[in-house]
C-alpha positions, -999 to 999 in steps of 0.1 A, spaced: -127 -219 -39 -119 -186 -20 -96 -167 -42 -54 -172 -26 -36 -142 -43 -1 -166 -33 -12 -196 -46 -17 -172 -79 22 -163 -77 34 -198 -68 14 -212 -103 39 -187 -125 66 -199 -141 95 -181 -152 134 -193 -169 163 -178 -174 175 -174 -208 200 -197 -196 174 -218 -182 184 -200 -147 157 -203 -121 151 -168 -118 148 -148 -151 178 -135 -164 179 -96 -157 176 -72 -187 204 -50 -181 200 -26 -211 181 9 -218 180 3 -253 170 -23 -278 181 -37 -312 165 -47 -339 166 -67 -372 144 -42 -391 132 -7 -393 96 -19 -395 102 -41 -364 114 -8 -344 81 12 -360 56 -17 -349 73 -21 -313 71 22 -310 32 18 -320 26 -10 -295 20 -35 -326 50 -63 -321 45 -84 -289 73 -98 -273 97 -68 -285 114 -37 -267 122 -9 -279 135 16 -246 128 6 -211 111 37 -202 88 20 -222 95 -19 -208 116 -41 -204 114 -83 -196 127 -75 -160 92 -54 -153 73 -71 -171 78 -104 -153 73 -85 -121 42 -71 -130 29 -98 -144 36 -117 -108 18 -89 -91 -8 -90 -115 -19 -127 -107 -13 -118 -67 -44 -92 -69 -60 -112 -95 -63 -84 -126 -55 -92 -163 -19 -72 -160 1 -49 -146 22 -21 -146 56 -11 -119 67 22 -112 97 39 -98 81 45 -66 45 42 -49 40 77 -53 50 73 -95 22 50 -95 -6 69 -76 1 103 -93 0 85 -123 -35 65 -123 -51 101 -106 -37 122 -140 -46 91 -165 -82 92 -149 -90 127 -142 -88 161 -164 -93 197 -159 -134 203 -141 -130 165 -128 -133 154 -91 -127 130 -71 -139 116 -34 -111 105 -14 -110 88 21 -100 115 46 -71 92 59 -47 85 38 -8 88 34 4 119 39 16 122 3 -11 114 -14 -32 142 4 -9 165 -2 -7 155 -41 -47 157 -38 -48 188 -22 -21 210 -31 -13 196 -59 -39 185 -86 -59 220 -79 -33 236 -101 -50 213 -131 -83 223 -117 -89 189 -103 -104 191 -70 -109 171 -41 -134 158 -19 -124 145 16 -141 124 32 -156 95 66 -147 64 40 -165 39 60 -199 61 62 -210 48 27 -240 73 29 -213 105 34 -194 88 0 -226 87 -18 -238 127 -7 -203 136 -15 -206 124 -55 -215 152 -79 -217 149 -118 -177 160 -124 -168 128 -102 -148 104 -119 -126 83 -90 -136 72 -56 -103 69 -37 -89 49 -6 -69 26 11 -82 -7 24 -66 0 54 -59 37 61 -27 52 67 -25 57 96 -56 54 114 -66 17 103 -99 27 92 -110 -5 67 -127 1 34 -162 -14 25 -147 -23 -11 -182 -44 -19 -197 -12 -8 -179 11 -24 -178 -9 -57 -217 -9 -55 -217 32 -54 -191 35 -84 -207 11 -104 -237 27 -100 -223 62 -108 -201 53 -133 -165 59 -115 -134 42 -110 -129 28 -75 -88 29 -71 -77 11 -39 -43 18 -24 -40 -17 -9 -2 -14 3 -8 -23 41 -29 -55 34 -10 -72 4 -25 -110 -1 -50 -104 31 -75 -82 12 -77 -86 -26 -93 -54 -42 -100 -66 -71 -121 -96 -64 -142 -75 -39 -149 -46 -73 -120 -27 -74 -113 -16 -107 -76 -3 -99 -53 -16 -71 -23 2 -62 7 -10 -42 36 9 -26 59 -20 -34 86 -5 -8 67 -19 16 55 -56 25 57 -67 -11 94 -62 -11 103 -62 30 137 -57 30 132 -18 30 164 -11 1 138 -7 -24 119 19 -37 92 9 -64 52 9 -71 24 -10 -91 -8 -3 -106 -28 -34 -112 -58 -35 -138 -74 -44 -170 -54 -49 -206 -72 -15 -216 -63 6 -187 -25 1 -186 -24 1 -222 -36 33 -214 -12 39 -189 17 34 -215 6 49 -247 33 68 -261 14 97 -268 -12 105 -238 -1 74 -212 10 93 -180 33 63 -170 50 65 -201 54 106 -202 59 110 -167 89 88 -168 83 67 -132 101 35 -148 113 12 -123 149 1 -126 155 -35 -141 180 -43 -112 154 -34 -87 122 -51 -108 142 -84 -101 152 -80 -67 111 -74 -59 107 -104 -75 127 -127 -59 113 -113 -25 78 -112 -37 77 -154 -32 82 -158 2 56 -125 8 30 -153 22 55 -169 47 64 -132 62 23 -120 61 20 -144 86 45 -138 104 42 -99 103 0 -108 114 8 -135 141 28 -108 159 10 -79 157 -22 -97 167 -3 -110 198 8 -76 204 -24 -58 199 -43 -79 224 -17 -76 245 -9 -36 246 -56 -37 248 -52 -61 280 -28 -33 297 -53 -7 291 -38 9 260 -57 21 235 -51 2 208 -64 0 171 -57 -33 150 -87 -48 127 -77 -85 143 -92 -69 174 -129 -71 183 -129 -37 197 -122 -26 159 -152 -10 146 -147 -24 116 -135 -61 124 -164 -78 112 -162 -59 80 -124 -68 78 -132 -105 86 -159 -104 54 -128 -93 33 -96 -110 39 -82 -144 33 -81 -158 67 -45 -176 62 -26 -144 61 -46 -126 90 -51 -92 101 -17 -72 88 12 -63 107 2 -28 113 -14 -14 146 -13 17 165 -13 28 202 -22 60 214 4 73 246 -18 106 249 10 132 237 41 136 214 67 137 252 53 105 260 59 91 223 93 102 213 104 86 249 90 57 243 102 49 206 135 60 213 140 37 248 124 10 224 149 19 194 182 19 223 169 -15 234 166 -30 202 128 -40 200 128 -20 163 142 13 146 122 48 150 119 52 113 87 57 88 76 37 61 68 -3 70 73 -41 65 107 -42 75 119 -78 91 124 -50 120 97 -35 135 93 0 126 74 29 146 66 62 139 48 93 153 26 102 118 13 131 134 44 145 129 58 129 100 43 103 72 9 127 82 26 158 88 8 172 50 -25 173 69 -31 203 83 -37 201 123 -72 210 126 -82 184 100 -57 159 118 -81 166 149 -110 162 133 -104 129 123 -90 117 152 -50 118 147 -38 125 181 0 140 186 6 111 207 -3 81 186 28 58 174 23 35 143 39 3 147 48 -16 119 52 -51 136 84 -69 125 89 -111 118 100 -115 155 102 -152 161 100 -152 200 72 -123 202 66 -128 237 99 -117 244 93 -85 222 62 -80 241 74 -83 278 105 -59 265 81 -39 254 64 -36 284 92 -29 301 97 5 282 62 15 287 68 15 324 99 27 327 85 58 305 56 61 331 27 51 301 24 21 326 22 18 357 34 -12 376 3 -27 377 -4 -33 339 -25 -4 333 -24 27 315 -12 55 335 
């Protein structure tokens, strides 16, 4: 039976303390206990089911990751404070001083810039590269690699990952394939395509209602034990903890993430093969005009579809701002970054979640000033969105009146 990372959360079982439905939130920094040997065996990680500090845990995170865990099916994990908290961390727990690391070219803007501005100052360097060209990857691996890095689907070009193919290459070199899999949350599963890390931006889809900032790193036992030693873990010593309140409100909107997946896919397939029809250029993996649908379709769990993120390109940054802002005053969506919002969201990345890049490498892998990002929202009547939609694009002159790109 096909792996179903939902079916995963829906088996877990949690009670209040006061046999509430939801666990009851821990709501404390600190911890007490009935002995002074208890309080050294919890500070040396020998006395399970205790807490000592919550920088350290706490029940409320635990449960979480533990949910997030069986969604990307890895023996545990570990939340952060932010997406960022958790992808800085992994990078510095992995990699030391003379290391390197092969990275997709496309990725969030953040992460590039922690890759290459950033981890250079610890003389860890960076290798940028085509992530779907397996035999670039491969040329690009030298005896100081230790992690190959992507996204399954790339920010924000929505270039899709050969995981089974880039599992292969790690294994075979001995490296540590971390997948940023925040735009694809239960339709791609890392870790059962040879993932050894999987990394979400739990801001995102995981928590949709965009008044949370939090992260994950899902893995083995060993790894974020690793991740939390007291003494070396760069979770624990960087301090990214993610708030109790907040590891409970993730929680609660974690079980209905397989209702809105479909939702957020329906839509943006329906859009996607609509904005093609007109003559748009369009880029959405649920499209056969995808160079790397077939690939995608090898990969995902077919219930929850193709993602709610797509892109259009309206040739130039004039033409874009117009267009999100007429779409923002009629109240198709907000002009805002980040994504999974029950609104849809749009953005121009090439000047802002993408802004890090510098422009000739923008160019050079194809990010055009006048592409928008649309994060498609949980619309129920998407034909309506669509023919409002429409209606912007022509009124901006993208269109013309009859249906094709100006």
């Amino acid at each position: 039976m096909k792996f179903n990372s939902a079916d995963h959360i829906q088996d877990l079982q949690y009670f209040g303390e006061f046999g509430g439905v939801n666990p009851s939130i821990s709501d404390s920094s600190t911890y007490t206990f009935l002995s002074a040997k208890t309080m050294f065996d919890t500070f040396e990680g020998n006395a399970d089911g205790c807490y000592l500090y919550s920088r350290h845990s706490s029940p409320s995170n635990l449960y979480l990751g533990a949910a997030l865990a069986a969604m990307e099916g890895t023996e545990t994990a570990n939340v952060a404070a932010s997406g960022m908290g958790a992808i800085t961390a992994v990078l510095l727990q992995l990699c030391r001083a003379g290391d390197h690391v092969i990275s997709s070219r496309t990725i969030y803007g953040g992460t590039y810039a922690f890759l290459k501005n950033f981890t250079p100052r610890l003389q860890i360097e960076t290798t940028f590269v085509d992530i779907t060209r397996l035999d670039i990857v491969e040329a690009a691996i030298t005896e100081d690699t230790k992690v190959l890095y992507c996204e399954s689907v790339s920010n924000p070009l929505l270039e899709v990952a050969d995981m089974r193919g880039l599992s292969h290459l790690a294994k075979k070199y001995n490296l540590q394939l971390v997948v940023d899999n925040t735009f694809s949350p239960l339709s791609i599963a890392p870790a059962q395509l040879g993932a050894d890390i999987v990394i979400h931006s739990l801001t995102k889809f995981i928590n949709g209602s965009s008044d949370t900032v939090g992260g994950v790193v899902c893995g083995t036992q060993k790894f974020i034990d690793q991740l939390r030693n007291v003494n070396d873990g760069a979770s624990m010593l960087l301090g990214s903890t993610m708030d109790s309140l907040r590891a409970s409100s993730v929680l609660k909107n974690l079980r209905t993430l397989h209702i809105r997946m479909k939702q957020h896919s329906r839509n943006a397939l329906y859009l996607a093969k609509k904005f093609e029809s007109d003559g748009l250029k369009t880029v959405y993996p649920g499209l056969k005009s995808h160079p790397s649908h077939v690939l995608f379709k090898s990969m995902m769990h077919p219930e929850y579809g193709f993602g709610g993120m797509l892109t259009i390109d309206v040739g130039n940054l004039e033409n874009a701002n117009q267009l999100m802002e007429l779409m923002q005053h009629r109240n198709l969506g907000y002009l805002a970054v980040s994504l999974g919002f029950y609104k849809t969201l749009f953005s121009a990345p090439r000047s802002s979640t993408s802004s890090e890049i510098p422009e000739k490498e923008q160019i050079e892998m194809g990010l055009s000033d006048g592409l928008i990002r649309f994060s498609i929202g949980l619309d129920n009547n998407i034909e309506r969105t669509y023919e409002m939609m429409k209606t912007c694009m022509l009124e901006v002159g993208i269109l013309s009146q009859a249906g094709t790109e100006v």
